[in-house]
N, C-alpha and C positions, 0 to 999 in steps of 0.2 A: 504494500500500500504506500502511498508515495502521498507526504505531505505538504500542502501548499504553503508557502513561505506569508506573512503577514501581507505585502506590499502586493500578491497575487487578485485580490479584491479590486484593486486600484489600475489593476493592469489594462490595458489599450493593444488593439487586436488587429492586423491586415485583412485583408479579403480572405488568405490562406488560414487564418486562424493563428498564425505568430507573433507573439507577442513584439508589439514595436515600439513600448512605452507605456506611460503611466499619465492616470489622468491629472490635469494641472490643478483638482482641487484635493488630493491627495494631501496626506497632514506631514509635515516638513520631515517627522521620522521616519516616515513609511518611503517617502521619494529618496531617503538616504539609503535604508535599505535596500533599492532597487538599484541607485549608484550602485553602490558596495559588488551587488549581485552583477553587473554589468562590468566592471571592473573585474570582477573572478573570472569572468570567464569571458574578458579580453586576454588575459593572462596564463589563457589556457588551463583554470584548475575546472572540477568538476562542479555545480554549481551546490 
């Protein structure tokens, strides 16, 4: 079972269903977490 991360509620979708961001009224912690999480895995770790 695979847990969704906090900031997953907030997330912002392509036509394909991939996530492409996060919505702009998102609360300033939750858009940090999703940094953080975009940053991991520009970095190549697992997310």
């Amino acid at each position: 079972m695979m847990i969704e991360p906090d900031w997953f509620k907030y997330a912002t979708f392509d036509e394909h269903g991939t996530v492409n961001g996060i919505k702009p009224d998102a609360p300033d912690e939750i858009k940090k977490e999703y940094e953080e999480y975009v940053q991991r895995v520009k970095n190549g770790e697992k997310p």
